[in-house]
C-alpha positions in Angstrom: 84.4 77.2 92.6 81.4 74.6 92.0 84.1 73.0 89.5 86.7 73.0 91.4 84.9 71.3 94.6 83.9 68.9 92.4 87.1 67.8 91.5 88.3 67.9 95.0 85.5 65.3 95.6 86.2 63.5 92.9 89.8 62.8 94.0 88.4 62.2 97.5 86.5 59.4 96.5 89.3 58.1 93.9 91.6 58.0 97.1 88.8 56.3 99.4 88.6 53.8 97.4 92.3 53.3 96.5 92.9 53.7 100.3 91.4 50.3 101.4 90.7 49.6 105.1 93.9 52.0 106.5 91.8 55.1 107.4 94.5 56.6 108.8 96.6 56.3 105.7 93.3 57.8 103.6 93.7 60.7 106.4 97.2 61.8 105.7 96.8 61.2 101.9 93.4 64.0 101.7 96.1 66.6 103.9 99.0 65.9 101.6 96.7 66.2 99.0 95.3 69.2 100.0 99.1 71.1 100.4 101.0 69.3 97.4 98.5 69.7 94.2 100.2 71.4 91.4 97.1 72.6 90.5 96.2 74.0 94.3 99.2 75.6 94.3 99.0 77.6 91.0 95.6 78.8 91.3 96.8 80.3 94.8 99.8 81.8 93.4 97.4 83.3 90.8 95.0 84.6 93.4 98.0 86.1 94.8 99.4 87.9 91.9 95.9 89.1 90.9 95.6 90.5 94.6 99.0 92.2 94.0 98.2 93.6 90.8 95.1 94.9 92.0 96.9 96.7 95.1 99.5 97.9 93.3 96.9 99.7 91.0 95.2 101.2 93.8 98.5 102.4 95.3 99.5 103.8 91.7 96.0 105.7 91.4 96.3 107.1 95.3 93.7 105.5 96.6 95.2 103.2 99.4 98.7 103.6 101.6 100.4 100.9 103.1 103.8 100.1 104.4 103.5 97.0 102.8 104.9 95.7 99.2 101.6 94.9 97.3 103.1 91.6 97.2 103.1 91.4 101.2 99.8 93.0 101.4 98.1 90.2 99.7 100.1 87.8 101.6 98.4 89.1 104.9 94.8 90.0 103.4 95.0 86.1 102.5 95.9 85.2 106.0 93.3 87.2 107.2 90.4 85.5 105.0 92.2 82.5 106.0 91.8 82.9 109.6 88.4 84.4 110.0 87.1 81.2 107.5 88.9 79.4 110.3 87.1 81.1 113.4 83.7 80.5 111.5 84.6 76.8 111.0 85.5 76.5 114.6 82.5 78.4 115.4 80.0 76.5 113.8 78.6 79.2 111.7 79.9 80.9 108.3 76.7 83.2 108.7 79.0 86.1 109.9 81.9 85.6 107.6 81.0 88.1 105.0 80.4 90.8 107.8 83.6 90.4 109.7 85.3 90.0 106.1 84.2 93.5 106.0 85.1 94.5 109.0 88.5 93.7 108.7 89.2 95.5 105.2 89.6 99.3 106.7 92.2 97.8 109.0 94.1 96.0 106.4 93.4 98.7 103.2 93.7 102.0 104.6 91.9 103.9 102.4 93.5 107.5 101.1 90.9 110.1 102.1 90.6 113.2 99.9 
């Protein structure tokens, strides 16, 4: 992760500086930026295959029922991280992330009970 912020830095400062005095311009370039990497992109869809083999493992050993695809599962258990990163951020404090992180799980991976 250390790398990878890095090099989202890096290319920050690259496009500051190619950017000139349009600010608004530099704004819309770090979103698209953000959405449009090849490289963004593949690690996520890698995160998301990893998260449906994963599932699919526990489902194939009985130790979690859902509904859901695996594939879908991941999908909202992404969302999910997604959102409560978001409330933090809005928030002002990523002190409680990990806790409500938690939280959230038993709702989203019901556990089989034996």
């Amino acid at each position: 992760m250390r790398w990878a912020t890095d090099e989202l830095n890096q290319r920050f400062t690259s496009l500051a500086a190619q950017s000139g005095v349009d600010p608004l311009h530099e704004v819309e370039q770090l979103l698209l930026m953000l959405h449009g990497d090849e490289e963004a992109k593949a690690f996520m869809a890698r995160f998301r295959q990893r998260l449906s083999v994963l599932l699919a493992l526990a489902v194939s050993q009985g130790m979690l029922r859902s509904p859901l695809p695996e594939a879908a599962l991941a999908n909202l258990l992404l969302a999910c991280c997604e959102g409560l990163m978001l409330q933090a951020l809005v928030h002002g404090t990523l002190a409680e992330l990990t806790t409500r992180t938690r939280e959230a799980l038993p709702l989203l991976l019901p556990r089989v009970v034996c």
